[in-house]
N, C-alpha and C positions, 0 to 999 in steps of 0.2 A: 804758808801752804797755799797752791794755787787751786782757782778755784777751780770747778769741776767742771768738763764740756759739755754740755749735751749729748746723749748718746743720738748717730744717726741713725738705728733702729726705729724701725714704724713711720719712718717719715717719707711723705709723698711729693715726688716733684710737682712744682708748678706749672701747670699745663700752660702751654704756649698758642698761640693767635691759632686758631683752625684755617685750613686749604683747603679750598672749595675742590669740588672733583671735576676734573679736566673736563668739559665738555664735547659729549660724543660728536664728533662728526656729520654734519646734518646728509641727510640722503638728497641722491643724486636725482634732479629734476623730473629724469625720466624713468625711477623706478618707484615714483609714488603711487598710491593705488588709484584706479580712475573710479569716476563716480557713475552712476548711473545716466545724468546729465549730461556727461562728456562724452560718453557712449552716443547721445543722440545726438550731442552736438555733431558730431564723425558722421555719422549715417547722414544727415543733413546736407553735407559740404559733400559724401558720395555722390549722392542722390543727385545734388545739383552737375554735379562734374558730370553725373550722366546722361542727365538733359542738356549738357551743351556737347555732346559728342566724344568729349574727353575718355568714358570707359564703353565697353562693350557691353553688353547684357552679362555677358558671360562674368567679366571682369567685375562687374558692380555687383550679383549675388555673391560671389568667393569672397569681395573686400566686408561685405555687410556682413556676412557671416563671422569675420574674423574680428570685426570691431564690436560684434555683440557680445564675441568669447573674450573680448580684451581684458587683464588685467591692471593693465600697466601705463602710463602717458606714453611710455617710449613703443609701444606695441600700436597704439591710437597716431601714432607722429609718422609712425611705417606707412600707414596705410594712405598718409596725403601727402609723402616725404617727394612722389612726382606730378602734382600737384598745385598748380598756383591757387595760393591764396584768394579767398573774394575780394574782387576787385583790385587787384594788382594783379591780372594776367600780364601777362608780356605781350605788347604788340606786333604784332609781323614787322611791322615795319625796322624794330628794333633786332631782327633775329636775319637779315637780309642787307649785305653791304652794299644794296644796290636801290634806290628809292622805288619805293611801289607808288603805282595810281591810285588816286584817293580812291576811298572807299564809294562803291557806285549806291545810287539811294535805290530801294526797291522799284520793280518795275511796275508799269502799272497794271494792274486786274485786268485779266481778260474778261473779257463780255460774258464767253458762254466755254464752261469745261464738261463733256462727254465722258462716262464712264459706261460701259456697257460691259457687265460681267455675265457671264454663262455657266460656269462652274470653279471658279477659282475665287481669286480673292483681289481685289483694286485697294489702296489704302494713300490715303492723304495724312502723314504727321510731322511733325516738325514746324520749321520756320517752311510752311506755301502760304503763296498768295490767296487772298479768297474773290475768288472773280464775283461777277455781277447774276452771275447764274449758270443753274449745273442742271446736266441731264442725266439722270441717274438709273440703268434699268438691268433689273439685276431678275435671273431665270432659276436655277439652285446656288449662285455664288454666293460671296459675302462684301459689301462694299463697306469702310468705312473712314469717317473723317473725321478727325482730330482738329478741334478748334482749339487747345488749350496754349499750344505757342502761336497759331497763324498769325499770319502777318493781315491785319482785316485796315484797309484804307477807305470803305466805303460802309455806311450804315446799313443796306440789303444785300436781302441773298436770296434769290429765288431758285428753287427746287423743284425741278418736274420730277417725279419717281415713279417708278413702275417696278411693283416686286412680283413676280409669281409665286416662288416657296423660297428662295432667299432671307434675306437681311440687308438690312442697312442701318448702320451705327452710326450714331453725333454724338463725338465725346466733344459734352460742353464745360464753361466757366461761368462764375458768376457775372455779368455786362449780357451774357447771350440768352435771348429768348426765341424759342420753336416754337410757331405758330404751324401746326398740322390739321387742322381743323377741316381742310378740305380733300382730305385724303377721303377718297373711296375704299371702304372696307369689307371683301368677302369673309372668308376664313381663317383672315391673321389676325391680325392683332397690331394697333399703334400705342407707343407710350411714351410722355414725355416727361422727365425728373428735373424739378429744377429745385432741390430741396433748400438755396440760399432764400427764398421770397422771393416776393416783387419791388421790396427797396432800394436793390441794389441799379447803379444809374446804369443804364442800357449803351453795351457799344456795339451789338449786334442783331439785328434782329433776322430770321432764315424764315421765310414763309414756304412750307412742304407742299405742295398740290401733287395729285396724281391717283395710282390705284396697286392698293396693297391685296392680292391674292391671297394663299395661302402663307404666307412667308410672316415677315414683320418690321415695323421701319422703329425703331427707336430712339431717344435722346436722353443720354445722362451726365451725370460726373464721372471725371477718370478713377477706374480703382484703384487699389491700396493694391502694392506688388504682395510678393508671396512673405518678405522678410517683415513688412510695414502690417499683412496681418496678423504674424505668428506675435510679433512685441503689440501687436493690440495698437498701434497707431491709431488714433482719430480718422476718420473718410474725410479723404480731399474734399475740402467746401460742402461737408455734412451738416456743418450749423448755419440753420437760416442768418441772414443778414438784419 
């Protein structure tokens, strides 16, 4: 009699090697989420594009705004996508099939620049020259000069001023110091901000003489635009030196 098979009831197959599960798909470079830091890093590289001419006023609030609301890298990559990189601008000379004149070196400082405002407004900012000395006489206008890109080739600056009920503004940097000490003063009022200290090594120094009315001759640091103070940015050269 043969013998008896084993019944295949109750019996469980032998489980076989496990499959890992297919790995998703990694996400696409530009739809990762940006970080807070990235955000500033953008506004930064705006910022800068602004001060070398590259965007308008107009154009630098709309891009700042849009990279504050940014979620995304590819949304932050929009807003420098026309944009050269720091330091690999393109030079003219490479975008012209025809050879340019070397670049000319700045000229030199004039002696003496006149400003005489009566109701409007005179303004010096940018890359100017800063000459040897300025005359500056301002009746209800507003004059003001921006030292934070000038081009300064020589260590003084002398300043004759005369305000009646005007202004006059020095947006300075840390290297510059306003000496205003011999200002005459009825009515106004002089003030000079140099909130970096006295550490910092000296590449300018602007001696004011003259006589302040009722108006006011000032010197500070540039402020903080309107987007730099809504995110609470730090004040340009707010911490002493």
């Amino acid at each position: 009699m043969a013998d008896p098979q084993p019944s295949d009831r109750g019996l469980v197959p032998a489980a076989g090697p496990s499959v890992p599960d297919a790995p998703s798909a990694p996400s696409a470079p530009g739809t990762l989420r940006a970080s807070h830091a990235d955000r500033d890093l953008v506004v930064e590289q705006l910022r800068v594009a602004a001060g070398d001419g590259r965007l308008s006023p107009e154009e630098l609030d709309e891009r700042l705004e849009l990279a504050l609301t940014a979620r995304t890298y590819a949304e932050l990559a929009t807003l420098l996508a026309d944009l050269p990189a720091a330091g690999t601008a393109v030079s003219p000379a490479s975008l012209s099939p025809t050879p340019l004149s070397p670049v000319v070196a700045p000229s030199a400082p004039k002696d003496l620049i006149r400003l005489h405002c009566s109701s409007g407004r005179a303004e010096r900012r940018g890359r100017w020259v800063v000459p040897n000395r300025m005359d500056l006489k301002v009746s209800s206008g507003h004059i003001t000069l921006d030292f934070t890109e000038a081009v300064i080739v020589q260590r003084m600056l002398h300043i004759d001023a005369e305000v009646r009920s005007g202004h006059i503004t020095l947006i300075t940097k840390p290297g510059i110091v306003v000496d205003a000490d011999d200002v005459t003063v009825r009515n106004g009022h002089v003030q000079v901000r140099a909130p970096w200290g006295t550490d910092v090594p000296e590449l300018l120094r602007i001696d004011v003489t003259g006589k302040c009315g009722s108006g006011h001759i000032s010197a500070r640091p540039p402020r903080r635009s309107f987007w730099q103070w809504l995110r609470r940015a730090p004040r340009p050269y707010a911490i002493a030196a």
